[in-house]
C-alpha positions in Angstrom: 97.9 -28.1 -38.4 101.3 -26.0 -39.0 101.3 -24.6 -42.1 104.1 -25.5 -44.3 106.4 -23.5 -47.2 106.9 -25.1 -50.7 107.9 -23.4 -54.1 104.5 -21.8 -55.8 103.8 -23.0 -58.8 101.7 -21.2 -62.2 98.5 -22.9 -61.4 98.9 -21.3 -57.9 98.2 -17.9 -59.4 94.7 -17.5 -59.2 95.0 -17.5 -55.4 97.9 -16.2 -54.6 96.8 -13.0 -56.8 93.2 -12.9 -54.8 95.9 -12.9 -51.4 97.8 -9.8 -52.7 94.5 -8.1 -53.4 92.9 -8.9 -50.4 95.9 -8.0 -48.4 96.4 -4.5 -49.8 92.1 -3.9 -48.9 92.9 -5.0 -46.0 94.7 -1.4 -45.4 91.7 0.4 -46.5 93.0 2.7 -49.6 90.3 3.7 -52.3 88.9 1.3 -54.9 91.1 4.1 -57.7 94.2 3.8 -56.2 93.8 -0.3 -55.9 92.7 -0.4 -59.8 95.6 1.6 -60.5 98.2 -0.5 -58.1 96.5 -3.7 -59.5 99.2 -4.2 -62.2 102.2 -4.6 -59.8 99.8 -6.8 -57.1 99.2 -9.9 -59.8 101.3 -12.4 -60.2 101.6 -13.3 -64.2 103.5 -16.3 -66.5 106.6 -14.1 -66.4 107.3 -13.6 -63.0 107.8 -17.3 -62.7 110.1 -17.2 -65.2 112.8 -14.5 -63.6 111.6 -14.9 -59.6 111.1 -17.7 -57.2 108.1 -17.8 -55.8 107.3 -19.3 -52.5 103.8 -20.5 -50.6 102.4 -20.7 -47.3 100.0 -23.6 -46.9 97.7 -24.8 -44.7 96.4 -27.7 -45.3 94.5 -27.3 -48.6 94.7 -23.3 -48.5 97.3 -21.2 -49.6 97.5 -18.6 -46.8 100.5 -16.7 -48.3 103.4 -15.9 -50.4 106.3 -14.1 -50.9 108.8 -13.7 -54.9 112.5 -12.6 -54.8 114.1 -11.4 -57.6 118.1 -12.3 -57.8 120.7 -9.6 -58.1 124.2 -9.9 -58.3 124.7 -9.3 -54.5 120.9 -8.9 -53.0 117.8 -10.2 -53.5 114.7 -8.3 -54.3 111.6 -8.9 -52.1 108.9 -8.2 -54.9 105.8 -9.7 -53.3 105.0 -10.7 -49.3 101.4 -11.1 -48.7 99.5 -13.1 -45.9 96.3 -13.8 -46.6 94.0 -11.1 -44.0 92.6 -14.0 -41.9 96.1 -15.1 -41.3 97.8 -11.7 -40.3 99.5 -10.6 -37.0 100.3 -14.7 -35.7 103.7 -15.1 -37.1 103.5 -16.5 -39.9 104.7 -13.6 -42.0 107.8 -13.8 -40.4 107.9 -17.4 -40.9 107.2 -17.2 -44.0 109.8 -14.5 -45.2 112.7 -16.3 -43.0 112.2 -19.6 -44.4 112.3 -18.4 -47.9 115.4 -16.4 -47.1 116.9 -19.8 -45.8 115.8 -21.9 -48.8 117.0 -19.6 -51.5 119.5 -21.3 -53.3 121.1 -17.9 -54.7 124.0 -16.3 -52.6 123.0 -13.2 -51.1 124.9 -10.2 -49.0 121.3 -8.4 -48.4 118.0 -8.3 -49.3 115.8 -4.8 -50.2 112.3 -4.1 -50.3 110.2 -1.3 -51.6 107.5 -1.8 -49.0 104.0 -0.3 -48.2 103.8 1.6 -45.5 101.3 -0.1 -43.6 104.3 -3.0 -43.5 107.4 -0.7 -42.2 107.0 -2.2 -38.5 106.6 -5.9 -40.0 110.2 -5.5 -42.0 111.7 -3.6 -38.6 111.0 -6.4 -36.5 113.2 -8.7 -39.0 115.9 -6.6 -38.9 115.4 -4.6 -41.8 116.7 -0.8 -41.9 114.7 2.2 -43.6 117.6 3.0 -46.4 115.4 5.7 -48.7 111.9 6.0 -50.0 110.6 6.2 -53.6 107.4 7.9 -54.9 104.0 5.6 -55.8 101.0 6.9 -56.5 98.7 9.1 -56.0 101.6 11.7 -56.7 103.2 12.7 -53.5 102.9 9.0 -51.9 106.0 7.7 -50.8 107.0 3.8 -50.7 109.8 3.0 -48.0 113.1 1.0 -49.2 114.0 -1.1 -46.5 117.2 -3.2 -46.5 118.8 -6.2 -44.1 121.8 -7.9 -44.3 121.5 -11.8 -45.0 121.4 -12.7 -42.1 119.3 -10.6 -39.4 120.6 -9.4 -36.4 120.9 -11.9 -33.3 117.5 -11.1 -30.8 
């Protein structure tokens, strides 16, 4: 079966909260800093309001998601998670790009403040490291990584 994309809705939060959480674990950082991350990693009533949401089914299962926030020129990656079982067969890629496609808001490029764990997944898309912001613990820094609309040809 080949998963397929459609818009996420607020009943979908439940899951798609337990894939962000499960995703960032997946990277192995300390129960602390995950409580402490936890607030930017759920999804709540609001973000539907100002982002569109995207999901990654298969079948029954939601294996993923991704939200962009519109800005006047760029969009705003603000969540890209694949649920752990689901990581490293493409579909994070397919995911992201057919999202991009489907947006209905005119974009000249898109940004993301990324984990590091996800620098190579963003590099493959064509996506450039542009700067780098601090997270926490104090001292961690977050990539910013940045693509024009449309990727580079392969």
């Amino acid at each position: 079966m080949t998963p397929t994309l459609s818009q996420a809705l607020p009943e979908d939060a439940p899951r798609l909260n337990q894939i962000s959480l499960a995703a960032k674990m997946h990277w192995g950082y300390p129960r602390v800093w995950l409580n402490h991350w936890a607030k930017d990693l759920i999804l709540t009533s609001d973000d539907w309001e100002r982002q569109r949401i995207w999901k990654l089914e298969n079948g029954p299962d939601i294996i993923g998601f991704c939200a962009f926030l519109a800005g006047r020129e760029a969009l705003e990656i603000n969540h890209m998670w694949i649920a752990p079982p689901w990581m490293r067969q493409g579909w994070g890629r397919y995911l992201l790009e057919e999202a991009l496609r489907r947006s209905p808001h005119p974009f000249s490029w898109i940004e993301v403040v990324s984990d590091p764990h996800a620098i190579e997944f963003y590099e493959k898309l064509g996506f450039v490291l542009v700067g780098e912001v601090e997270s926490y613990p104090p001292g961690r820094m977050l990539p910013v990584l940045r693509r024009a609309a449309q990727p580079p040809a392969r």
